[in-house]
C-alpha positions as CSV (number, residue, x, y, z in Angstrom):
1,X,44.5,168.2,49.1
2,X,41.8,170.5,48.1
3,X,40.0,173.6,49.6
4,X,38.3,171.4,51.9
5,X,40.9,169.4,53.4
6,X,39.8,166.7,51.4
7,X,41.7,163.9,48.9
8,X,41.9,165.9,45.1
9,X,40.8,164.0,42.6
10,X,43.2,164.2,40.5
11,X,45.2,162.4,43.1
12,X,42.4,159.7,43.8
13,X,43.3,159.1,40.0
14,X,46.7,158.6,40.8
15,X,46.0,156.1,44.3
16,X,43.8,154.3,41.7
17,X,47.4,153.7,39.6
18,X,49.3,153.3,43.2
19,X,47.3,150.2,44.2
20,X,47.0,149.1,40.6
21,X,50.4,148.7,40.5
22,X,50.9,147.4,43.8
23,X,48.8,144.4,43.0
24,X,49.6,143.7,39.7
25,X,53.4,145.1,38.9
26,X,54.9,148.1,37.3
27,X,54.9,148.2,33.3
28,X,57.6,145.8,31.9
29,X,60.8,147.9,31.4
30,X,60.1,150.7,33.7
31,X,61.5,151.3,36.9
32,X,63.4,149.7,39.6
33,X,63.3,146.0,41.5
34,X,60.9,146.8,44.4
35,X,58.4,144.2,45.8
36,X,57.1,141.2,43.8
37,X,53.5,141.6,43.5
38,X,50.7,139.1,44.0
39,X,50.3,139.1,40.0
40,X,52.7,140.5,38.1
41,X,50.5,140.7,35.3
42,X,52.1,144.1,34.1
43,X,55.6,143.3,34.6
44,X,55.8,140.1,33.1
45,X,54.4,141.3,29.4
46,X,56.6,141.2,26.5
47,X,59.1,143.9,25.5
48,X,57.3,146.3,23.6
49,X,53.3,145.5,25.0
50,X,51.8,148.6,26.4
51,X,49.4,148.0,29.2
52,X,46.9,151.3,28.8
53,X,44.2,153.0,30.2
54,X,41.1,152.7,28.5
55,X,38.9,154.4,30.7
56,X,38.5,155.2,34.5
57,X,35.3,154.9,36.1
58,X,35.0,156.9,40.1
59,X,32.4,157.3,42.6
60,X,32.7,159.3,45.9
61,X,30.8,157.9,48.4
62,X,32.4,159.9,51.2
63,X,34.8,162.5,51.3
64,X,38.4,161.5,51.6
65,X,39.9,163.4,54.7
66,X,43.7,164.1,53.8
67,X,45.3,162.5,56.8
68,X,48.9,161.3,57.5
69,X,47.8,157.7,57.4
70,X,48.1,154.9,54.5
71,X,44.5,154.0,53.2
72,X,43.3,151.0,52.6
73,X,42.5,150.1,49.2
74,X,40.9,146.6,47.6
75,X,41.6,145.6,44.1
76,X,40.6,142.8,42.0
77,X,39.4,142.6,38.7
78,X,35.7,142.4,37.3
79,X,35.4,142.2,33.9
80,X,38.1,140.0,31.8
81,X,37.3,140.2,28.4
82,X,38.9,138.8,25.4
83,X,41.0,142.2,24.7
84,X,40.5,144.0,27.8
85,X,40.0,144.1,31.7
86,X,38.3,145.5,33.9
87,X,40.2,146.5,37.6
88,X,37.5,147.6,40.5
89,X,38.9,149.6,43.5
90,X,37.5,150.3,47.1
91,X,39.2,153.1,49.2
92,X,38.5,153.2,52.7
93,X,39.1,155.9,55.2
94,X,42.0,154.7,57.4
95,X,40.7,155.4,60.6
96,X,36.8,154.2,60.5
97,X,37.1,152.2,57.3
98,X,34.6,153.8,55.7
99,X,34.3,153.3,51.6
100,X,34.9,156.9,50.3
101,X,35.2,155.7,46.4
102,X,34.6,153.1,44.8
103,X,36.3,152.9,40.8
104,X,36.9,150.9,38.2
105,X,39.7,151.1,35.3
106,X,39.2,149.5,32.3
107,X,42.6,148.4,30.9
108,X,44.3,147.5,27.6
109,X,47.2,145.5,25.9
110,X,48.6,147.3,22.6
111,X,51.7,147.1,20.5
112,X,53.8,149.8,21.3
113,X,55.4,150.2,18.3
114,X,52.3,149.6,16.0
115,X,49.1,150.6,18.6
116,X,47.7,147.4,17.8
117,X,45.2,145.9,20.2
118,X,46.9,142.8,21.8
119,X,44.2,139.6,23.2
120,X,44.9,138.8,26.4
121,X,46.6,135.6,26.6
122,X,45.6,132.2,28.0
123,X,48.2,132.4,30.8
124,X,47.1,136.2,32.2
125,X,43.5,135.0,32.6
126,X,45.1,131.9,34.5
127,X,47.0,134.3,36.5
128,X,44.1,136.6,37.1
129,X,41.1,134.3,37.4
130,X,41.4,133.9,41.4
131,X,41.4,137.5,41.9
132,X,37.8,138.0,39.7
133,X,34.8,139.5,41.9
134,X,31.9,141.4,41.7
135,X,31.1,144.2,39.3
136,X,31.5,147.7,41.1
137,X,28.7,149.4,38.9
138,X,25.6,148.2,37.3
């Protein structure tokens, strides 16, 4: 928490990567057996694919009280492009539900042994399709 009593934002960055995960798997390779998520879009890549960070995109809308409570956070995805995606976030406050930031990630797939940038295959934008929504930012 900051000064203020209020979410850092270095940590919003790192709910951001919570509920990303949460949603759509930990990187193949990393980590231990936890819960299946909706997609696993990140832990079902091949040995060796990277799924990177491209850019993050944050608006504060409200402050973020620090508070001993879970927050509630949507996720879906905006923007599927032929090399790259586009995940949108809402965090509400947990106890009036308030949106206090809305964000958006854009993601990668590289070769981790080469960096090359990998197309995202016919069988991730079947797995993602039903989770597409609105854009965040205009």
């Amino acid at each position: 928490m900051d000064a203020y009593g209020h979410i850092n934002n270095v940590q919003v960055v790192r709910l951001l990567e919570e509920a990303r995960i949460h949603a759509f798997g930990p990187p193949g390779g990393t980590g231990a057996f936890g819960q299946e998520p909706p997609v696993p879009l990140f832990s079902s890549v091949a040995t060796g694919v990277q799924a990177l960070v491209v850019e993050h995109r944050i608006r504060y809308t409200a402050t973020l009280d620090y508070r001993n409570l879970p927050l509630n956070v949507e996720v879906w995805i905006t923007d599927l492009k032929a090399a790259s995606l586009d995940v949108a976030y809402r965090i509400h406050d947990p106890v009036d539900a308030r949106v206090c930031v809305k964000a958006q990630t854009t993601l990668a797939f590289v070769n981790g042994e080469g960096g090359a940038l990998l197309r995202i295959t016919p069988e991730q934008k079947r797995q993602l399709a039903p989770y597409v929504g609105p854009a965040l930012f205009r």
